[in-house]
gemmi code that builds the backbone of each chain (N, CA, C; Angstrom):
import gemmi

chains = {
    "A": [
        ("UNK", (165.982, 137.186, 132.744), (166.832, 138.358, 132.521), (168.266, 138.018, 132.887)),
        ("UNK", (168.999, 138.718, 132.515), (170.980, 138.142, 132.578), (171.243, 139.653, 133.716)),
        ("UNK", (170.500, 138.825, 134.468), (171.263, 139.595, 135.952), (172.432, 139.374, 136.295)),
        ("UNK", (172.507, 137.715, 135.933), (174.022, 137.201, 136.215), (175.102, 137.822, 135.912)),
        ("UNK", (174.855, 138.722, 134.671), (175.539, 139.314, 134.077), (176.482, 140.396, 135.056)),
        ("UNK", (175.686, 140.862, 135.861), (176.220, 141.912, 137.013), (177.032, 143.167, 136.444)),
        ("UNK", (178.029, 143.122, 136.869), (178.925, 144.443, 136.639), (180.124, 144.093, 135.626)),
        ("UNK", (180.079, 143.071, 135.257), (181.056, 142.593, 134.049), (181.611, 143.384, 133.073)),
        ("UNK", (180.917, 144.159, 132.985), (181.274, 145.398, 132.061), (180.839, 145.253, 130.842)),
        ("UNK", (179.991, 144.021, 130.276), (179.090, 143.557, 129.070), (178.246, 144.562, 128.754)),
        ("UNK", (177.536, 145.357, 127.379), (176.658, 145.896, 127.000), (175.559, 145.264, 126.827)),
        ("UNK", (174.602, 145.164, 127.191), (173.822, 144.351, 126.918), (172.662, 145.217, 125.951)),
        ("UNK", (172.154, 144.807, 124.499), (171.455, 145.584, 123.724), (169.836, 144.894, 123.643)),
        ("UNK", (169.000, 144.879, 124.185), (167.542, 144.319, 123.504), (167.214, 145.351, 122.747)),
        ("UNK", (166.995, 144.489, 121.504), (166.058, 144.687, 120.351), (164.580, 143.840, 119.988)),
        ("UNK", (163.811, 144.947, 120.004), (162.856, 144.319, 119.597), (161.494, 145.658, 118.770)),
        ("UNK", (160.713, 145.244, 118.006), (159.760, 146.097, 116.898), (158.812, 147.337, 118.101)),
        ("UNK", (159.282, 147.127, 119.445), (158.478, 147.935, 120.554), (158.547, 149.072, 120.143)),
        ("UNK", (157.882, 150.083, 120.774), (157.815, 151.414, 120.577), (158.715, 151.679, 121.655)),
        ("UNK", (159.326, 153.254, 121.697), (160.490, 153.088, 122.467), (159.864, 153.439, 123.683)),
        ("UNK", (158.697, 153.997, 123.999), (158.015, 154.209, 125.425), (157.972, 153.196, 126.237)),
        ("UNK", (157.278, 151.568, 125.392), (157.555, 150.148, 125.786), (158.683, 150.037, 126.589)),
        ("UNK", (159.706, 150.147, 125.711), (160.591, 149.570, 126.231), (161.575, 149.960, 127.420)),
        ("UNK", (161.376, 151.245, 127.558), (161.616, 152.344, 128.609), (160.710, 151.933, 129.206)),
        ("UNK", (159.617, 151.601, 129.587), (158.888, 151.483, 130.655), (159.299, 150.392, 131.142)),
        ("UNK", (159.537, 149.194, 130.235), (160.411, 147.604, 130.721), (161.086, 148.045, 131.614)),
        ("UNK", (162.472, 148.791, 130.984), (163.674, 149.013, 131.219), (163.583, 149.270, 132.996)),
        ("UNK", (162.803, 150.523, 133.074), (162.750, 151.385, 134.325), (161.822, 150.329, 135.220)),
        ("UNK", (160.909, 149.196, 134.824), (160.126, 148.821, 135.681), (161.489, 147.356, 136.066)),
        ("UNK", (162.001, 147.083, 135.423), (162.884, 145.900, 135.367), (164.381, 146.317, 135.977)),
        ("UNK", (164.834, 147.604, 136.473), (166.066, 148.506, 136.818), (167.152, 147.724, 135.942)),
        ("UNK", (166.917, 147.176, 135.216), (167.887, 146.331, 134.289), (169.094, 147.291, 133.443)),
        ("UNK", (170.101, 146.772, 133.290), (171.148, 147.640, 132.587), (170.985, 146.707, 131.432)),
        ("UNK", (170.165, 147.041, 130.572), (169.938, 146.861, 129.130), (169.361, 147.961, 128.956)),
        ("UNK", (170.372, 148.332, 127.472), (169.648, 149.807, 126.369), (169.074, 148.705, 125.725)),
        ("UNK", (167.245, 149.046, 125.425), (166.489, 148.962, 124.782), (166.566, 149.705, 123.390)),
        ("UNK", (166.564, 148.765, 122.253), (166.953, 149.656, 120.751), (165.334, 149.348, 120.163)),
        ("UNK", (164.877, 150.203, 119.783), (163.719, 149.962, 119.004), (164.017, 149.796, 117.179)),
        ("UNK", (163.955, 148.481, 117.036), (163.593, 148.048, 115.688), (162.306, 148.151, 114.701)),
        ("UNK", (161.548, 149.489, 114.847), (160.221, 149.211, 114.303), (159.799, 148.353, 113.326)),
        ("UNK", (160.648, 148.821, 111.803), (160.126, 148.032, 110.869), (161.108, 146.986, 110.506)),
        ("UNK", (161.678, 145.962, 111.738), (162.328, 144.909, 111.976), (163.537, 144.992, 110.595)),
        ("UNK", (163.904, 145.922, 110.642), (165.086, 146.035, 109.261), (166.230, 145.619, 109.792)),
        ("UNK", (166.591, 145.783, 110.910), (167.902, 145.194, 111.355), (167.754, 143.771, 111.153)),
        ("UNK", (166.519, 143.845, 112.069), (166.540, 142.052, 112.469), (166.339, 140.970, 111.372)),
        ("UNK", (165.682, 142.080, 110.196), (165.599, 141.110, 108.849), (167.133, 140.834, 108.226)),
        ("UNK", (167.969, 141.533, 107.981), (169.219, 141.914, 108.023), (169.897, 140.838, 108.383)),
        ("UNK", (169.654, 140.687, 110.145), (170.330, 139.768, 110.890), (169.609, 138.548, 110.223)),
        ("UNK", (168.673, 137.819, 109.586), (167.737, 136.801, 108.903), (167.151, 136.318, 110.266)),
        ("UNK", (166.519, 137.310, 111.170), (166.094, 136.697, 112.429), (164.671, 136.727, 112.477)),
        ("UNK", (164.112, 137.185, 111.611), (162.516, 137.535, 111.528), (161.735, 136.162, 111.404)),
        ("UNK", (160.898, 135.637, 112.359), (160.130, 134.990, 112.139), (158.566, 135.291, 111.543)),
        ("UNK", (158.459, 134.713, 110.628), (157.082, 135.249, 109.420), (156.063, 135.133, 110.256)),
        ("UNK", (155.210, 135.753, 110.120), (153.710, 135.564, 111.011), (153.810, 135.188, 111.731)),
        ("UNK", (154.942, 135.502, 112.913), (154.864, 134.686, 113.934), (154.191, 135.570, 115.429)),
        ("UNK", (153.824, 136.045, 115.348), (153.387, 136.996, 116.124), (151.708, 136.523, 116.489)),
        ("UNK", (150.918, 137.359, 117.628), (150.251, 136.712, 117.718), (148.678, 137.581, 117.247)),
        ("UNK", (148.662, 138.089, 116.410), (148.731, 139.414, 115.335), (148.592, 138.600, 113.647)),
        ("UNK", (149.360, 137.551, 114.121), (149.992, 137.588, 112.757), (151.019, 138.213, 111.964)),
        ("UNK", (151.713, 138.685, 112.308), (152.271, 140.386, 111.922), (154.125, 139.288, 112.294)),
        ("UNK", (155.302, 139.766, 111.566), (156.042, 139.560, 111.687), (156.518, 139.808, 112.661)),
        ("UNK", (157.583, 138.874, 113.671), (158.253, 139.323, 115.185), (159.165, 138.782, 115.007)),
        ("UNK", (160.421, 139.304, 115.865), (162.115, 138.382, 115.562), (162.008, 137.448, 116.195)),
        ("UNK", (162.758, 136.265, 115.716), (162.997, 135.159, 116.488), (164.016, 135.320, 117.559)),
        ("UNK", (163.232, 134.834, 118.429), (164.285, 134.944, 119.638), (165.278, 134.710, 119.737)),
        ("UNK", (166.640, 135.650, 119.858), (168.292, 135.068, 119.653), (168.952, 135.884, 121.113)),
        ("UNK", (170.275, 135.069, 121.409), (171.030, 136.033, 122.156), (172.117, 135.747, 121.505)),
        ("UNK", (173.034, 137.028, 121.406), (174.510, 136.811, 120.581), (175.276, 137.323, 121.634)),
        ("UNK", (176.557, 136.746, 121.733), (177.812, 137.635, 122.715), (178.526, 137.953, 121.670)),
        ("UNK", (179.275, 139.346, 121.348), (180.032, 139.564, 120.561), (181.077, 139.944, 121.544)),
        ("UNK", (182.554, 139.496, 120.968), (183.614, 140.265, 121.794), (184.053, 141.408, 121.561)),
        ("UNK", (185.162, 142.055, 121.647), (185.096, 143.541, 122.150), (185.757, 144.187, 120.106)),
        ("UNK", (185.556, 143.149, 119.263), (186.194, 143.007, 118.131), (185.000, 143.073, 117.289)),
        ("UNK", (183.509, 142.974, 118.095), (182.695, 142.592, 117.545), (181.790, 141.201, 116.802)),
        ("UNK", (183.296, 139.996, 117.263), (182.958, 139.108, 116.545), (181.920, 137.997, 116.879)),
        ("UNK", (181.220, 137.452, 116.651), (180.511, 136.518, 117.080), (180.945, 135.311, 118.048)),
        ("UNK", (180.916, 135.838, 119.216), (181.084, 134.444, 120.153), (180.454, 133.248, 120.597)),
        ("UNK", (179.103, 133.542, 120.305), (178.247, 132.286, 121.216), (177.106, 133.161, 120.837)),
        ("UNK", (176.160, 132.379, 120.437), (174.587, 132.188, 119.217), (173.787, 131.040, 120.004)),
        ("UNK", (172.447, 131.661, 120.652), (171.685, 130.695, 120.837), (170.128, 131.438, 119.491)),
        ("UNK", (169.977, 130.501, 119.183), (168.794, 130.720, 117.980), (167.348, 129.984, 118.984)),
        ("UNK", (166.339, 130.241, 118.701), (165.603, 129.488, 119.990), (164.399, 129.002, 118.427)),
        ("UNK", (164.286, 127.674, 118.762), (163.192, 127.074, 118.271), (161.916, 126.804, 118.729)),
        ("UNK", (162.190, 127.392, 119.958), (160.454, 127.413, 120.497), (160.383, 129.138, 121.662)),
        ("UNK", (159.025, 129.458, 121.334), (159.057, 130.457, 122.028), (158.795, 130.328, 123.552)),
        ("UNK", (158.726, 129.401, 124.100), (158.823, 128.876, 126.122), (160.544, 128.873, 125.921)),
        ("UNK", (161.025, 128.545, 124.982), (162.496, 128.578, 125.722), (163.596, 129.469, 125.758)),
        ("UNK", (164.452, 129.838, 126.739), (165.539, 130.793, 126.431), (166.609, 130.453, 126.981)),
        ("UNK", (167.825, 131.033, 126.350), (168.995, 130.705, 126.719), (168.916, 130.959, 128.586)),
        ("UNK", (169.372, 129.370, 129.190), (169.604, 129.925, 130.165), (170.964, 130.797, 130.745)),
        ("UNK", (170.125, 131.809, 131.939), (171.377, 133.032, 131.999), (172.803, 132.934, 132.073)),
        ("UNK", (173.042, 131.894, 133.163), (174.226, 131.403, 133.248), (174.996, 131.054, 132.160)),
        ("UNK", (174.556, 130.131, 131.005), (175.220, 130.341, 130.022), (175.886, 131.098, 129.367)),
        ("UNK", (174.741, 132.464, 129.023), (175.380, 133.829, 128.319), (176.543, 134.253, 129.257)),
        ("UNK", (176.076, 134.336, 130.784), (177.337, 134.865, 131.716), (178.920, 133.779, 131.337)),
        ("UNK", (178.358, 132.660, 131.313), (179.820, 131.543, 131.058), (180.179, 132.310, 129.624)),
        ("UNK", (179.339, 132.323, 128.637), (179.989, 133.096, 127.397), (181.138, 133.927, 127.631)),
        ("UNK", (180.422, 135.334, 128.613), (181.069, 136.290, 128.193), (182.459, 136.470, 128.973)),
        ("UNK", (182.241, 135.236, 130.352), (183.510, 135.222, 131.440), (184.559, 134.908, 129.862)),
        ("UNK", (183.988, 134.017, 129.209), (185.223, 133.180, 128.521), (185.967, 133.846, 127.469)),
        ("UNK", (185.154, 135.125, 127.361), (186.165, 135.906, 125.990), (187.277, 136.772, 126.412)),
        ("UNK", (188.292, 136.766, 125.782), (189.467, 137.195, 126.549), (189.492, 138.957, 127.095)),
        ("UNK", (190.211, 138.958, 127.927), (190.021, 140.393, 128.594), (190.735, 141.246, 127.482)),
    ],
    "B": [
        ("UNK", (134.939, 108.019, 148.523), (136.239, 108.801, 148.264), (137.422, 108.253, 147.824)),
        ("UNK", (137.936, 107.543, 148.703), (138.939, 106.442, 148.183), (138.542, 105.600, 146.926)),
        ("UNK", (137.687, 105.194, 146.614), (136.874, 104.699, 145.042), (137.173, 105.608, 144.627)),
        ("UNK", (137.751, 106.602, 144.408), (137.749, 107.985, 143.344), (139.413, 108.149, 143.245)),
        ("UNK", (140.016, 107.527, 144.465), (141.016, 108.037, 144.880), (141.864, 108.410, 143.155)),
        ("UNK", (142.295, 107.331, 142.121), (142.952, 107.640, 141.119), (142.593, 108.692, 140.212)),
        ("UNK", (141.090, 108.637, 140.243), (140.421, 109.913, 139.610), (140.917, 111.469, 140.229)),
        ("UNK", (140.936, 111.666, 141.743), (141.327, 112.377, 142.351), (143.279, 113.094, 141.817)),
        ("UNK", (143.688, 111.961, 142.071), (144.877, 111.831, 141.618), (145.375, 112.173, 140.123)),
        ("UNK", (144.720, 112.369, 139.224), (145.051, 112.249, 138.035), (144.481, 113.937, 137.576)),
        ("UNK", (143.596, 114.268, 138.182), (143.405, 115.896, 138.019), (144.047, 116.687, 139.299)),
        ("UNK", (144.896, 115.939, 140.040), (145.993, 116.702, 141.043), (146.822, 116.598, 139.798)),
        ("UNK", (147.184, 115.646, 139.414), (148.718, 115.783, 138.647), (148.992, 116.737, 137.460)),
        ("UNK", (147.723, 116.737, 136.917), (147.431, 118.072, 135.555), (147.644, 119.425, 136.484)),
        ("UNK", (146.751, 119.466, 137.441), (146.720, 120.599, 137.622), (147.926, 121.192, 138.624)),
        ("UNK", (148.429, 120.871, 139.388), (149.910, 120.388, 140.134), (151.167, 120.524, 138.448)),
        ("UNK", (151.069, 119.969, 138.227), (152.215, 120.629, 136.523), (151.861, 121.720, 136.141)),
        ("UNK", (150.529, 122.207, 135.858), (150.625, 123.436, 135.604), (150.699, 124.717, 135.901)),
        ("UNK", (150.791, 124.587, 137.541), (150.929, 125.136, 138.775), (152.219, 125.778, 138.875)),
        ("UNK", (152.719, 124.004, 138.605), (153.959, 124.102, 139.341), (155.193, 124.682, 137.854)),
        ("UNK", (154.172, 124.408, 136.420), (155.185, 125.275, 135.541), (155.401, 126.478, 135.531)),
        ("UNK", (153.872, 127.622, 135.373), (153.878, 128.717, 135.823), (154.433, 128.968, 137.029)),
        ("UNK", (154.487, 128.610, 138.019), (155.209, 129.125, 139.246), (156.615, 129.268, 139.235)),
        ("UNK", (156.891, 128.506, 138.584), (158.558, 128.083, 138.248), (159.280, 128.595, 136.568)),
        ("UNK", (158.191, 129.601, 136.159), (158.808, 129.644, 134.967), (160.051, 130.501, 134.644)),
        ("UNK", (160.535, 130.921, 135.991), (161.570, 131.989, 136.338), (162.896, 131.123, 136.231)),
        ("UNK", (162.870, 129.952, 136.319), (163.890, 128.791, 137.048), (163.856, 128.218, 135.257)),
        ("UNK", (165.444, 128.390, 134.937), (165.470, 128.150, 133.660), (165.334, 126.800, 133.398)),
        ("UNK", (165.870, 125.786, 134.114), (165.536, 124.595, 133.899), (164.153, 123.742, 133.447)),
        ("UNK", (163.192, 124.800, 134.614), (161.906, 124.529, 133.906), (161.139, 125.178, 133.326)),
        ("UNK", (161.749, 126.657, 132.759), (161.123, 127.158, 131.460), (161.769, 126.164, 130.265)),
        ("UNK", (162.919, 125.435, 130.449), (162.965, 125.020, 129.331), (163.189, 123.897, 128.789)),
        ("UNK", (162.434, 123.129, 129.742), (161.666, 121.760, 130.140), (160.396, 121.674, 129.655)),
        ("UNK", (159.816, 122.210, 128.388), (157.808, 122.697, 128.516), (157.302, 120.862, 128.068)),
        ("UNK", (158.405, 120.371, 128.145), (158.097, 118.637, 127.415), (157.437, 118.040, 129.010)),
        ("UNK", (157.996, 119.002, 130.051), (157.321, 118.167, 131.562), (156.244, 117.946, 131.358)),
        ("UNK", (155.362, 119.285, 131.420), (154.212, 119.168, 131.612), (153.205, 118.367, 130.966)),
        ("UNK", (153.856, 118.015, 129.221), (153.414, 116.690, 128.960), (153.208, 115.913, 129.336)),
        ("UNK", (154.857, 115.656, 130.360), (155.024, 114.030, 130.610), (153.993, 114.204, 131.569)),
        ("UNK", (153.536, 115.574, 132.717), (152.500, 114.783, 133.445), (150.966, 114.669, 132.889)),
        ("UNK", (150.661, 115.259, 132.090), (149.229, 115.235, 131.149), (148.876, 113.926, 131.086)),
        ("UNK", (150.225, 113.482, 130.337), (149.789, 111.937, 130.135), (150.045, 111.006, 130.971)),
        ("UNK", (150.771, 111.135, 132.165), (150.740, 110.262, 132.861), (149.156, 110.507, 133.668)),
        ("UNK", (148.606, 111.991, 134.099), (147.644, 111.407, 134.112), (146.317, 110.797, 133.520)),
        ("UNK", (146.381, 111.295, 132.268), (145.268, 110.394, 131.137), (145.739, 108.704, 131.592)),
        ("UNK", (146.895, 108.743, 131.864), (146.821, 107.033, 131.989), (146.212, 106.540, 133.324)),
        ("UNK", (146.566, 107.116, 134.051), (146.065, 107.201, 135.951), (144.520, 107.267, 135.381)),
        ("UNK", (143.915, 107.926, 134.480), (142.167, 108.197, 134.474), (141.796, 107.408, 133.667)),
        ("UNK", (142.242, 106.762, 132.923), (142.244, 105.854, 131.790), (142.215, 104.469, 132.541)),
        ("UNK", (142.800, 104.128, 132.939), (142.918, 102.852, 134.039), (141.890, 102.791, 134.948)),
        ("UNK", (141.894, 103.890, 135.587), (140.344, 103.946, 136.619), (139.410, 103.908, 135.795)),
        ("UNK", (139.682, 104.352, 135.134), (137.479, 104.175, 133.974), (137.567, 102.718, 133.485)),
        ("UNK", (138.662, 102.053, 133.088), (138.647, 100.671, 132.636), (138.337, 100.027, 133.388)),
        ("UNK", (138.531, 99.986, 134.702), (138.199, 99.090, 135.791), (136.869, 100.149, 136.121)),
        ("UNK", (136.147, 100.837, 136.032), (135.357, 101.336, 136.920), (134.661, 102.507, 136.014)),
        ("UNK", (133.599, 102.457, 134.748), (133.290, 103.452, 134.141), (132.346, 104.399, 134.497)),
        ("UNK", (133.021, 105.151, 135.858), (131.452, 105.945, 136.305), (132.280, 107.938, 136.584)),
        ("UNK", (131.543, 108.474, 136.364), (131.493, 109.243, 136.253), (132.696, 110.472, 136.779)),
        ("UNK", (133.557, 110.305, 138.108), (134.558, 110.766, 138.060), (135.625, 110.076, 137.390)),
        ("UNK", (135.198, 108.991, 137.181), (136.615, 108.476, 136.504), (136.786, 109.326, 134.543)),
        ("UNK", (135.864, 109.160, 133.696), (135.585, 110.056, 133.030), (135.797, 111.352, 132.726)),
        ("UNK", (135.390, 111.715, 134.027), (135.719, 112.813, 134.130), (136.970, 113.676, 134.046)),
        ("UNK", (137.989, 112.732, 134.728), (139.026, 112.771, 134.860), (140.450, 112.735, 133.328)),
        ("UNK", (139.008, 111.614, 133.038), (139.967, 110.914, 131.689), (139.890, 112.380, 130.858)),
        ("UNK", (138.677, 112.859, 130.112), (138.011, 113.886, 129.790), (139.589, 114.975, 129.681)),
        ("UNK", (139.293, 115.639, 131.155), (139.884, 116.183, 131.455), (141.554, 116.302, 131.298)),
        ("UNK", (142.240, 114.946, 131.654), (143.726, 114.889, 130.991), (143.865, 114.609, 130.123)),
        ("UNK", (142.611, 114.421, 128.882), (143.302, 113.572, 127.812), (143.277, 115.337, 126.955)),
        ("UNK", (141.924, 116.219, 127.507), (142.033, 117.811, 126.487), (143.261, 118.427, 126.637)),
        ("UNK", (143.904, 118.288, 128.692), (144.632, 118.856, 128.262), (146.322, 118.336, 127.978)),
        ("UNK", (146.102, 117.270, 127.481), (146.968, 116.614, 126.646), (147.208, 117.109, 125.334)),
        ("UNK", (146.487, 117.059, 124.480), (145.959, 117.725, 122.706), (146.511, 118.892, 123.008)),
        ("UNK", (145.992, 119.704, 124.184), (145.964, 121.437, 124.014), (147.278, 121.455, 124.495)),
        ("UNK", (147.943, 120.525, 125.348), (149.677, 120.952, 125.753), (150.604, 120.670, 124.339)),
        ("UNK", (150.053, 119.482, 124.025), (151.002, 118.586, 123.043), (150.900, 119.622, 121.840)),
        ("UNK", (149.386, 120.362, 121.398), (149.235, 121.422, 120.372), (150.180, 122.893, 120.521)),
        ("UNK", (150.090, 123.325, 121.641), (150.827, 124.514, 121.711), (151.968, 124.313, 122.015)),
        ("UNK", (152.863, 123.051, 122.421), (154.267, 123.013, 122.852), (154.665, 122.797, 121.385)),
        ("UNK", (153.936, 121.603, 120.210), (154.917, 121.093, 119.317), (154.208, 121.370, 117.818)),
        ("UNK", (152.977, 123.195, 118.074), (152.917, 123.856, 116.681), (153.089, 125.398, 117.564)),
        ("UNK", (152.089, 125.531, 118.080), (151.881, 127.232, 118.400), (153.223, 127.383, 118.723)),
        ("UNK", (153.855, 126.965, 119.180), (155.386, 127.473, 120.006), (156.169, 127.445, 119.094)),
        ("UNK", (156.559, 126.858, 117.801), (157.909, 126.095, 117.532), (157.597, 127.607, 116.696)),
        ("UNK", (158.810, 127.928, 117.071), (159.991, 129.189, 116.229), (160.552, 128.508, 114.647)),
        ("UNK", (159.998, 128.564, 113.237), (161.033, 128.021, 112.582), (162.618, 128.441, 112.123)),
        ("UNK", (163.235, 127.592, 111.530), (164.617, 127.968, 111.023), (164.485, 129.322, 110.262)),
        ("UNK", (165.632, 130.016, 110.381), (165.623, 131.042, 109.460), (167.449, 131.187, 109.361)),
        ("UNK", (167.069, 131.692, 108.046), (168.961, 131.926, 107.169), (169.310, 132.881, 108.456)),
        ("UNK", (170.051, 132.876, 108.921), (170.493, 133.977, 109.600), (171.763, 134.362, 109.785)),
        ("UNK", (172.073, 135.536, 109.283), (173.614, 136.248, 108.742), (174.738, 136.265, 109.764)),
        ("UNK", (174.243, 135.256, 111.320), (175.532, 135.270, 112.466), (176.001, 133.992, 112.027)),
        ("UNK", (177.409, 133.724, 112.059), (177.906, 132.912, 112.501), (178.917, 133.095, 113.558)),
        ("UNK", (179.328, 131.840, 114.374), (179.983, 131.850, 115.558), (181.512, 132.235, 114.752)),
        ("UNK", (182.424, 133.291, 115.171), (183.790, 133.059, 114.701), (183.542, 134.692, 113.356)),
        ("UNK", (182.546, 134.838, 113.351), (182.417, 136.032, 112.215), (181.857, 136.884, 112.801)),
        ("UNK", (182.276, 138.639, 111.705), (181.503, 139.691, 112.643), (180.520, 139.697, 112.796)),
        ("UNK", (179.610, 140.418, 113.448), (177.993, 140.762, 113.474), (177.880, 142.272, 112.911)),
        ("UNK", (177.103, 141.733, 111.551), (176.765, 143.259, 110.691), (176.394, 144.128, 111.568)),
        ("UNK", (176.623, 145.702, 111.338), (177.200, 146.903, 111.987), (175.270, 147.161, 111.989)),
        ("UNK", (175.280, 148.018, 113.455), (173.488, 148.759, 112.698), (173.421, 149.543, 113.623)),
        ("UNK", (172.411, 150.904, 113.299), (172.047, 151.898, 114.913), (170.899, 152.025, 114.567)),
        ("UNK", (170.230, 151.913, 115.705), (168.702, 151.770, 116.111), (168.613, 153.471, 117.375)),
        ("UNK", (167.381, 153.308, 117.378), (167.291, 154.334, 118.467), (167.122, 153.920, 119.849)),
        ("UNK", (167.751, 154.555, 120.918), (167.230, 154.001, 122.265), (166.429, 154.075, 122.654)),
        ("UNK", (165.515, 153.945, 123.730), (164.532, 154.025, 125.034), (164.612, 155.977, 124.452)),
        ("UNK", (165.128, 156.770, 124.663), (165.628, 158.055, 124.704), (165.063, 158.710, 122.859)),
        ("UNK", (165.163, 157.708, 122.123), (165.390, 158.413, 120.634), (166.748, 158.497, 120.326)),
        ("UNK", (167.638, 158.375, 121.146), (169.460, 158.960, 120.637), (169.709, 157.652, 120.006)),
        ("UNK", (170.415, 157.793, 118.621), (171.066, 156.178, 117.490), (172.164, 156.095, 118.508)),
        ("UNK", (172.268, 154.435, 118.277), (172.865, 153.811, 118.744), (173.536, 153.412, 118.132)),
        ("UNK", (174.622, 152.964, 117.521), (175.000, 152.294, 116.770), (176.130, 150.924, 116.941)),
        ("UNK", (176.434, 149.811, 116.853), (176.930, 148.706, 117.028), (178.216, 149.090, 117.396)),
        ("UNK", (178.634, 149.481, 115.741), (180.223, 150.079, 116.355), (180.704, 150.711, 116.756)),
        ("UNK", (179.713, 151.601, 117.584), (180.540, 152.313, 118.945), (181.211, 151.771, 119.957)),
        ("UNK", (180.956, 149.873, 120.411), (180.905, 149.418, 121.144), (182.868, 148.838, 120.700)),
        ("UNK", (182.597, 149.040, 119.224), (183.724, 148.346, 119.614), (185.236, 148.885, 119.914)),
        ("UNK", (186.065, 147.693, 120.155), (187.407, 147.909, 121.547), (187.448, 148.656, 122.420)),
        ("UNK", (185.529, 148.358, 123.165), (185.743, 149.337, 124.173), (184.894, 148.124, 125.084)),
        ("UNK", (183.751, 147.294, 124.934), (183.355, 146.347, 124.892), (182.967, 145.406, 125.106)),
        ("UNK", (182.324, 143.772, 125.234), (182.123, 143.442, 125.073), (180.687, 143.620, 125.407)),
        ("UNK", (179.652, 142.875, 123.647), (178.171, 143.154, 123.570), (177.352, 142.139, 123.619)),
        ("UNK", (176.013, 142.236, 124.262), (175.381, 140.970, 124.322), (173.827, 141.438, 123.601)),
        ("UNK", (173.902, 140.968, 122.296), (172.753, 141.011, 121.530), (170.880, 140.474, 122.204)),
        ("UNK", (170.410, 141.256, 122.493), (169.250, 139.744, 122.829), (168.301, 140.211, 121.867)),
        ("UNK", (167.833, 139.754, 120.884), (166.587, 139.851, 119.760), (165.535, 139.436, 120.757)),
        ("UNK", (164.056, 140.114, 121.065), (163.196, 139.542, 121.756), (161.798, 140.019, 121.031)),
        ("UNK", (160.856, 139.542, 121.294), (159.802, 139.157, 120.639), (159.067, 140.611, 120.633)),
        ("UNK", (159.172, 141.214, 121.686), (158.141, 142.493, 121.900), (156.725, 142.425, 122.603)),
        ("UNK", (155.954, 143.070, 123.058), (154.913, 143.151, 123.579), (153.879, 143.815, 122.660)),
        ("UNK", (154.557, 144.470, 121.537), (153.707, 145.189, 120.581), (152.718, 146.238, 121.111)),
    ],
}
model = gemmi.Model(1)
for chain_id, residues in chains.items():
    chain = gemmi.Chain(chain_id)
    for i, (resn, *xyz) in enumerate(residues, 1):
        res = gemmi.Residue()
        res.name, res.seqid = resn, gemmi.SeqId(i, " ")
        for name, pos in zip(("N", "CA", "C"), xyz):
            atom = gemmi.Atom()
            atom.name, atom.element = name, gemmi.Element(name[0])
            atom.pos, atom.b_iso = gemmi.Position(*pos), 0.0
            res.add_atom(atom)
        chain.add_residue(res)
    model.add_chain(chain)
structure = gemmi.Structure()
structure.add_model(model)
structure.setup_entities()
């Protein structure tokens, strides 16, 4: 989780196909300052071309794991795409991201 | 006992990596390291592999047995079950990120560009629990 993140003043958005009870229950069990967005029928994330096909364990389509920093312009700062599902951006990174976009 | 000793040794080292991955999977370095636990699989298939060559009795076997499955079953789920493939995907670094509102935790839309010049957003796409 991007605890590192702290009080930076970053939004932090998870998306994912959860139901929004899921993710509220994350949220509140995790005291995390991430709004949880529920993507049901992954239309954003197809959108974004982040959907990994049958990748689920279901079978059933799930997004590929990404973290994006956008700056306050919206623009794309720093993209980790993950090619395996054990790995994730480590936190510190995203935090170095977002120190680095201008105030 | 000591006659066993490498046999001994070689199902510490499997099981000691996988211990020690789960225990540590909080510590990003070695969530995203999953190639370790290979490297110790097979180092110990070789540790059990060596003892049965010199000595084909029954813990040594055993041993071999034992690191060489879960060798296949690490090497299978790290480099098919796991691998995420490529996909077109509409971010690039230096360009906007298409606009969208989803609902919150709450039901209330959200939408992207509320956020902006007020700001800065950190996207995380995650898999779900379903």
């Amino acid at each position: 989780m991007l605890t590192e993140l702290g009080d930076s003043g970053v939004q932090i958005l998870a998306i994912s196909p959860d139901p929004n009870e899921r993710s509220q229950e994350l949220a509140v069990r995790l005291r995390a300052r991430y709004r949880f967005l529920a993507d049901r029928d992954l239309g954003v994330t197809r959108r974004y071309g982040l959907v990994h096909v049958d990748g689920g364990h279901k079978g059933q389509d799930v997004p590929r794991p990404t973290t994006v920093v956008l700056d306050r312009r919206g623009i794309v700062r720093w993209l980790s795409l993950a090619d395996s599902i054990q790995v994730r951006p480590d936190p510190e990174a995203v935090a170095h991201a977002v120190r680095e976009l201008a105030p | 006992m000591i006659r066993y000793g490498p046999a001994l040794l070689s199902v510490l080292v499997s099981l000691g990596a996988i211990a020690g991955y789960l225990a540590f999977l909080r510590v990003p370095t070695v969530r995203n390291h999953p190639e370790l636990y290979l490297v110790a699989f097979a180092l110990a298939t070789v540790i059990a592999a060596a003892a049965s060559w010199r000595a084909a009795r029954w813990p040594n076997l055993v041993a071999l047995a034992v690191s060489a499955v879960l060798l296949v079953l690490g090497g299978y789920f790290n480099f098919v079950l796991a691998r995420v493939p490529a996909t077109a995907t509409a971010l690039k670094v230096g360009e906007p990120a298409p606009d969208f509102t989803l609902p919150d935790a709450t039901g209330a839309p959200v939408s992207l560009a509320s956020f902006r010049d007020r700001t800065p957003v950190v996207l995380v796409f995650y898999r779900g629990y379903w």
